[in-house]
VOKEMAR-732413 format. One record per residue: x, y, z of N, C-alpha, C in turn; residue number from 1. Coordinates in Angstrom, 2 decimals. Example, Ala and Ser with C-alpha at 12.3 -4.5 7.8 and 13.67 -1.06 7.14 Angstrom:
residues 2
nc1|nc2|nc3|cac1|cac2|cac3|cc1|cc2|cc3|pos
13.19|-5.69|7.80|12.30|-4.50|7.80|13.20|-3.30|7.80|1
12.85|-2.25|7.08|13.67|-1.06|7.14|12.90|0.03|7.87|2
This chain:
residues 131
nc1|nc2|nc3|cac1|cac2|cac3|cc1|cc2|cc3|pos
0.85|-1.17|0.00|0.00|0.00|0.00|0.90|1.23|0.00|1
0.68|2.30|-0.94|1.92|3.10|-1.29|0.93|4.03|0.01|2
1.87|5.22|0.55|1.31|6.85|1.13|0.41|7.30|0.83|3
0.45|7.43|-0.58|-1.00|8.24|-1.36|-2.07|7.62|-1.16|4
-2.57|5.83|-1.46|-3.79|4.76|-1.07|-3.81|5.37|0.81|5
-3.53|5.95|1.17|-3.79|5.63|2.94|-4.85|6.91|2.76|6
-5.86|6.04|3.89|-7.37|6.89|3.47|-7.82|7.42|5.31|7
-6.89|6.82|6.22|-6.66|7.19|7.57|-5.99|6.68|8.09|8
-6.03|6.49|9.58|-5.30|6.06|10.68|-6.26|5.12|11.67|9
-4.84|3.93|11.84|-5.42|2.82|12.80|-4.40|2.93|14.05|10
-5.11|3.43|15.27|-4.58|4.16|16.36|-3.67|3.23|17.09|11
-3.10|2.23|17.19|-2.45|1.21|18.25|-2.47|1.86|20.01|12
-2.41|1.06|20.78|-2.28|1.36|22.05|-1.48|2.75|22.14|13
-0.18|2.41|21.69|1.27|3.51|21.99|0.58|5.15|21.42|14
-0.57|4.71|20.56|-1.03|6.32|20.00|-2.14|6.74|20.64|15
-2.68|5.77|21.58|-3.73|6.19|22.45|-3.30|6.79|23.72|16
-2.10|6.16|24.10|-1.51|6.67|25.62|-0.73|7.87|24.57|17
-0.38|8.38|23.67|0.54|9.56|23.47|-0.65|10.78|23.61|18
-2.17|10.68|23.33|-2.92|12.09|23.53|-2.69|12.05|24.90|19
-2.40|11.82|25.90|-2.80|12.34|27.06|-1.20|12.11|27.67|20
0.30|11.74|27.10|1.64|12.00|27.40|1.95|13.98|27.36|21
2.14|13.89|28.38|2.62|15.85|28.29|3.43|16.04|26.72|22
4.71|15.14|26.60|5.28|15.23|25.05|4.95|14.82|24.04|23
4.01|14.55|23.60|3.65|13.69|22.80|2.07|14.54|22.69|24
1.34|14.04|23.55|-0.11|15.38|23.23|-0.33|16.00|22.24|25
0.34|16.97|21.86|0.25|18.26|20.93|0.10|17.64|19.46|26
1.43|16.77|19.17|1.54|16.44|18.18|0.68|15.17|17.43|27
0.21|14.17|18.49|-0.73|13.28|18.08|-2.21|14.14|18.50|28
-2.71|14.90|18.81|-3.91|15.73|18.58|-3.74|16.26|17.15|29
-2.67|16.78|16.86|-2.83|17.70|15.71|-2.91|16.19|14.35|30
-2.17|15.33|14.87|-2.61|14.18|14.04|-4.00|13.76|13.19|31
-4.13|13.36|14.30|-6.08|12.88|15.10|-7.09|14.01|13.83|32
-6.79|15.64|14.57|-7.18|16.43|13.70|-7.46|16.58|12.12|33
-5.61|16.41|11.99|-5.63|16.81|10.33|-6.04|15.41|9.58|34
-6.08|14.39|10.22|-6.76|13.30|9.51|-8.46|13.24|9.58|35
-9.07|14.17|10.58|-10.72|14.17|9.97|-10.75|15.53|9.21|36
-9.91|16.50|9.40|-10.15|17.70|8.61|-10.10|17.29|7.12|37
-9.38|15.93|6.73|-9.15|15.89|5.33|-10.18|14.71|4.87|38
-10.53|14.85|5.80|-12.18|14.05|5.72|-11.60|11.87|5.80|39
-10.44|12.03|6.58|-9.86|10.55|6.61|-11.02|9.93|7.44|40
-10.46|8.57|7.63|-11.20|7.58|8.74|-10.41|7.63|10.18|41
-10.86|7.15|10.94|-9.74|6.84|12.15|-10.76|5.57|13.01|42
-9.68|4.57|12.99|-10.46|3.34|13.73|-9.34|3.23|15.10|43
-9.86|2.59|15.57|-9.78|2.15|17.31|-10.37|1.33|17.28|44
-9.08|-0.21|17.24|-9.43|-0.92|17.72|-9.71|-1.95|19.00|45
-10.47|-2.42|19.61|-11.62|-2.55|20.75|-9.86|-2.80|21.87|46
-9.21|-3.78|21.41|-8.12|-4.31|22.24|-7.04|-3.17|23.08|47
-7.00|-2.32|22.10|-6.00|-0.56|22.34|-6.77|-0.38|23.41|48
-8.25|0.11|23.33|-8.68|0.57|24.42|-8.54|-0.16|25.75|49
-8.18|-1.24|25.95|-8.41|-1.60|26.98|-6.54|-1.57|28.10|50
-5.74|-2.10|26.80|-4.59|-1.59|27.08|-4.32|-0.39|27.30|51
-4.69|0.62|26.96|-4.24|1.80|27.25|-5.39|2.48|28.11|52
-6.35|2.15|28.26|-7.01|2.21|29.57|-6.77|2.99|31.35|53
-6.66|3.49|31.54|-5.68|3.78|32.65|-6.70|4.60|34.09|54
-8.00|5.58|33.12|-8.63|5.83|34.10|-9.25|7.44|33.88|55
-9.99|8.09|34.63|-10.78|9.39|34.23|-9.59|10.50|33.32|56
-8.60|10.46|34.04|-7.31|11.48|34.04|-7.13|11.37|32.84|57
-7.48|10.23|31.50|-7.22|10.49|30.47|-8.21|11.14|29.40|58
-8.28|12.72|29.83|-9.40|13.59|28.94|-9.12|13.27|27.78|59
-7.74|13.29|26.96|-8.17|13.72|25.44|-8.42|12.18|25.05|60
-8.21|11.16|25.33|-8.57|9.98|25.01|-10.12|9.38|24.92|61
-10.50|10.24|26.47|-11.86|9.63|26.70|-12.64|10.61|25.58|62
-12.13|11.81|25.47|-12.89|12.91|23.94|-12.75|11.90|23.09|63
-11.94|11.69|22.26|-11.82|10.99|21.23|-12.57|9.63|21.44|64
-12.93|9.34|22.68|-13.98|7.67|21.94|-15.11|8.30|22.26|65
-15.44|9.60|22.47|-16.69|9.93|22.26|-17.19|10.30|20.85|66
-16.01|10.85|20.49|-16.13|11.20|19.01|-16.86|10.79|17.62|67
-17.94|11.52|17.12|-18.27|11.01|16.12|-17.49|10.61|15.16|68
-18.11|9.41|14.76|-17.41|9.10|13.70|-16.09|8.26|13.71|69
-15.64|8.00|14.99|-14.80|6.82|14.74|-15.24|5.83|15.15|70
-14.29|4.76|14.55|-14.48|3.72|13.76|-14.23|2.63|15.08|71
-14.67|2.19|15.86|-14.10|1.30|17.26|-14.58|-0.49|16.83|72
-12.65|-0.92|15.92|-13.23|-2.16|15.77|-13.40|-3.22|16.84|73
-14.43|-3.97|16.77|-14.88|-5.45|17.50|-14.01|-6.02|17.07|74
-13.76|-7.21|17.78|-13.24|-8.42|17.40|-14.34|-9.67|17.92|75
-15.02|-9.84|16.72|-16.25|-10.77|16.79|-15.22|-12.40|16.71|76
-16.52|-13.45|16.60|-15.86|-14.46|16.02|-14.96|-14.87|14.97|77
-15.64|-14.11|13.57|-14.78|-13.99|12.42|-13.47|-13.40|12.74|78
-14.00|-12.00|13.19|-12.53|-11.20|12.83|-11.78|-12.07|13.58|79
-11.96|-12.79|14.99|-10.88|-13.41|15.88|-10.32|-14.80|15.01|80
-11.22|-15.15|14.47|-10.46|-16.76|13.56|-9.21|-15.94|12.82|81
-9.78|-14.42|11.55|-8.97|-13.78|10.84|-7.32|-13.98|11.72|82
-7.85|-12.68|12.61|-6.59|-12.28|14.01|-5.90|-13.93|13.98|83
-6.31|-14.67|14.79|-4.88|-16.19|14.77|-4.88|-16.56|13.68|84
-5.06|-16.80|12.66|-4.45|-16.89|11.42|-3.84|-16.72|10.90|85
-3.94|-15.09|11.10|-2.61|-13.90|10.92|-1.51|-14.24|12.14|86
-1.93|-14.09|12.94|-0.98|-14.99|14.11|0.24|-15.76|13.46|87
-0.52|-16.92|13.67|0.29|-18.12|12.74|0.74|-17.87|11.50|88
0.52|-17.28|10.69|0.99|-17.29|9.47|2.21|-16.25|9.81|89
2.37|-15.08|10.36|3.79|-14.37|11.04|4.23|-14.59|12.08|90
3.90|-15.45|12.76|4.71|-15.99|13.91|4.57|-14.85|15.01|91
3.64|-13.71|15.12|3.34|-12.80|16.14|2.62|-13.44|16.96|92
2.77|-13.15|18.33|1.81|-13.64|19.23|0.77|-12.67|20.30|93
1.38|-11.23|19.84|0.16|-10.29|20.46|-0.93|-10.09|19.41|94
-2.31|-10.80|20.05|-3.52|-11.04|19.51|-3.91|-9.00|18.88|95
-3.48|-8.35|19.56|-3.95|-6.63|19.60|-2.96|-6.44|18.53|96
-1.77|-6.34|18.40|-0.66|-5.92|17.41|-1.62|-6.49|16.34|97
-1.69|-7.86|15.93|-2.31|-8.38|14.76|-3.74|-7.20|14.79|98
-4.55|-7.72|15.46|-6.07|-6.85|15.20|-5.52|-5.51|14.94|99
-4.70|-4.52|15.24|-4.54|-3.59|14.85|-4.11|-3.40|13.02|100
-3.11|-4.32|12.98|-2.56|-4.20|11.66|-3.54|-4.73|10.32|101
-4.17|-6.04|10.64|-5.60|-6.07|10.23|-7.00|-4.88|9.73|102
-6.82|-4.27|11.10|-7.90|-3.12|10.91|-7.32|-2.18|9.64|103
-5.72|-1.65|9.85|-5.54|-1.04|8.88|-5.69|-1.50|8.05|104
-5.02|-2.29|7.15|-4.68|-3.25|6.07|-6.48|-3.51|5.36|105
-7.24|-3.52|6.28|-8.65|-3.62|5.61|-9.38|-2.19|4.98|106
-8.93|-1.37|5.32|-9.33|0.40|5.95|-8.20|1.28|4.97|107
-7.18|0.33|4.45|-6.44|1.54|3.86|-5.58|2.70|4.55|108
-5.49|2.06|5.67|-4.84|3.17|6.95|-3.77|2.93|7.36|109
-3.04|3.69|7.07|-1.18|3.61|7.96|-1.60|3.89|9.91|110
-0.58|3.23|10.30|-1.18|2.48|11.41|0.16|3.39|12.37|111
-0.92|4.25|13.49|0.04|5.15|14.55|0.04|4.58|15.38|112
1.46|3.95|15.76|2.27|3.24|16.83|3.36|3.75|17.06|113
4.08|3.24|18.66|5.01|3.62|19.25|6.03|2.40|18.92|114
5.41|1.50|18.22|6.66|0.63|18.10|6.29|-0.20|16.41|115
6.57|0.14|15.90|6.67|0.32|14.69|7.10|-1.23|13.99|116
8.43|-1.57|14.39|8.90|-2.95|14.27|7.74|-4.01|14.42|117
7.27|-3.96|15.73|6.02|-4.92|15.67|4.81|-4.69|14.75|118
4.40|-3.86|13.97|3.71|-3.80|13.00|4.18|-4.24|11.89|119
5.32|-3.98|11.89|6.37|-4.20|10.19|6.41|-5.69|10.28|120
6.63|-6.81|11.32|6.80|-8.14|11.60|5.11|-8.69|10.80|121
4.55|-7.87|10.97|2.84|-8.70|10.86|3.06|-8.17|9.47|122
3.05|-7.02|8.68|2.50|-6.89|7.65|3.66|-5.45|7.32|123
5.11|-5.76|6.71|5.62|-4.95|6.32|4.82|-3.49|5.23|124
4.07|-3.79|4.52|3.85|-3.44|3.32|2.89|-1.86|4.34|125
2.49|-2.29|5.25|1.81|-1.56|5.94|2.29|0.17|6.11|126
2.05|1.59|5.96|2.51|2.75|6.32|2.44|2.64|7.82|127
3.30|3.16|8.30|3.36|3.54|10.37|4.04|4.94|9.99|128
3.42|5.75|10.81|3.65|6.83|11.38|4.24|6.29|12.71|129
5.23|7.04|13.76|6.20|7.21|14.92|5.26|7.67|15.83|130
4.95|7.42|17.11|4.61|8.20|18.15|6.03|8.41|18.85|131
């Protein structure tokens, strides 16, 4: 999937705890932003939230899953057969890394993580943005 095909952002844990990091904040808000200003998607998927989870203190996080319009994937039965499949077939074993890279890869979305390598292991071809 070249830069230009990316139609939004698939948030990973590491980009959910960066809205509410003092260093990091500014620059993943203005993210978040310029990807609905340009009329992108933004999914969150169900597993991030729970990892990065932490408690009231996280305002700009808890804004953003109030937010219209994003995309908060399930992991039903299907998608979970999908998820270990993908598993097994890259030899990853965090069930959330996969569902994340999945969500993009379906969505057209370069995928905002803090650790980048573990996305590239599941599905090189994938865009990552740096938190």
């Amino acid at each position: 999937m070249s830069a230009g095909a990316v139609t939004g952002l698939t948030l990973d844990t590491g980009a959910l705890l960066a809205l509410d990091h003092p260093g990091k904040a500014i620059v993943m808000q203005a993210r978040v932003d310029e990807t609905v200003r340009r009329g992108g998607s933004l999914c969150i998927p169900i597993g991030t939230i729970a990892q990065a989870w932490r408690g009231s203190r996280q305002v700009r996080l808890a804004r953003l899953l109030k937010s219209r319009g994003i995309d908060i994937a399930i992991m039903t039965p299907n998608v979970a057969r999908s998820v270990g499949l993908l598993c097994a077939r890259t030899g990853h074993d965090d069930v959330i890394d996969v569902h994340v890279a999945l969500c993009a890869r379906e969505r057209g979305h370069a995928v905002v993580t803090s650790d980048p390598d573990d996305i590239a292991r599941i599905d090189p071809a994938l865009p990552v943005i740096r938190v």
